[in-house]
N, C-alpha and C positions, 0 to 999 in steps of 0.2 A: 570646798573640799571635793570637786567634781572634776574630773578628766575625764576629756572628752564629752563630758557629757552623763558619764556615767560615774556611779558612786566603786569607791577604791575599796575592797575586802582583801584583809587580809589573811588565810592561810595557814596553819600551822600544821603539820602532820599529813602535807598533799602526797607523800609517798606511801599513807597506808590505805586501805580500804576504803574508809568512811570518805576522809580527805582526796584521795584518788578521784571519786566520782562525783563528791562536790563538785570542786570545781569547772568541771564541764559546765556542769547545771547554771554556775553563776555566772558562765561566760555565756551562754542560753538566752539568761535571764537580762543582758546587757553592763551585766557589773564588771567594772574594772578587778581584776585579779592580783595580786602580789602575794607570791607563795615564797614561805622562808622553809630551807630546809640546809640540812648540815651537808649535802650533796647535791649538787649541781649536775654530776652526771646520772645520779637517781632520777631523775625528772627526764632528762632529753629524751629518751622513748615512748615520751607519753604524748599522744596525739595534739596535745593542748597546750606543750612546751611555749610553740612559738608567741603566744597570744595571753601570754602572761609576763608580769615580771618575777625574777627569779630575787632573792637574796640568799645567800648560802650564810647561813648562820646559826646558832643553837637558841631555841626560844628560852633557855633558861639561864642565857648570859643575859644581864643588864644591856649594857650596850648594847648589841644585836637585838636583844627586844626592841630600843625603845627606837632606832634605828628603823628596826623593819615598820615598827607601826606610826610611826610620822606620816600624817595627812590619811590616814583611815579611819574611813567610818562605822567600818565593824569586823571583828575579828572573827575567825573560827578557830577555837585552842582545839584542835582534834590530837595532838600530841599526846604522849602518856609512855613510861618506861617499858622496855621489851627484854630489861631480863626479868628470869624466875626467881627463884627461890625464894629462901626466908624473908627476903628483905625488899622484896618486891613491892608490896602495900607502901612500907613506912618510905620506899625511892618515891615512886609516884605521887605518894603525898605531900612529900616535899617541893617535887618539881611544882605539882599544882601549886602550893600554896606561892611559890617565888616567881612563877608567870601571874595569878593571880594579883598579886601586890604589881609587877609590873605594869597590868591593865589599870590597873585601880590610879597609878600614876601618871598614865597616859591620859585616862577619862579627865583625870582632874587637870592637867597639862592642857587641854585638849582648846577648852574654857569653855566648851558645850555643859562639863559639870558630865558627861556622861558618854562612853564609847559601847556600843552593844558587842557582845560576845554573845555566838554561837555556840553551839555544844552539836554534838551526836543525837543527843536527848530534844535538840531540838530540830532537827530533821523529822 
């Protein structure tokens, strides 16, 4: 599972804050990068654009999930819903819950029996 030499992280939410400055840091650190996001031109102004791979896709489609995370060794889900209101808790939990099952498919897919996911919480 190495390119180049270096281990493949995947990305999720490289357009917000958290995700934004990750990724430098794991390109720092010599990690291969694949950052998925619903916007491809959200990404080009960011200094880090060229030295990553991009997928444009939504982490909470199946396919796109399990697409972007083919041949990765560890995820970062830094994703999570941006709208408010009432309904804001029960959106978010939902998406987690349907990325989380995606992960849980790919671990087991994987035949390592295990794929590490990142969090916020673990920066």
């Amino acid at each position: 599972k190495l390119r180049d030499g270096a281990r493949l992280c995947l990305v999720t939410g490289d357009t917000g804050y958290v995700g934004g400055r990750l990724v430098p840091r794991l390109l720092e650190a010599g990690f291969t990068v694949r950052c998925m996001t619903r916007s491809r031109a959200r990404l080009r102004d960011q200094p880090w654009s060229g030295r990553v791979e991009i997928i444009a896709g939504d982490a909470t489609c199946a396919g796109d999930a399990r697409r972007a995370l083919e041949g990765v060794d560890v995820a970062y889900y830094l994703t999570h819903s941006m709208r408010g209101g009432p309904r804001f808790a029960a959106a978010d939990a939902a998406s987690t819950t349907a990325v989380t099952a995606l992960l849980s498919d790919a671990s087991m897919s994987s035949g390592e029996g295990n794929l590490p996911v990142g969090s916020p919480k673990a920066l």
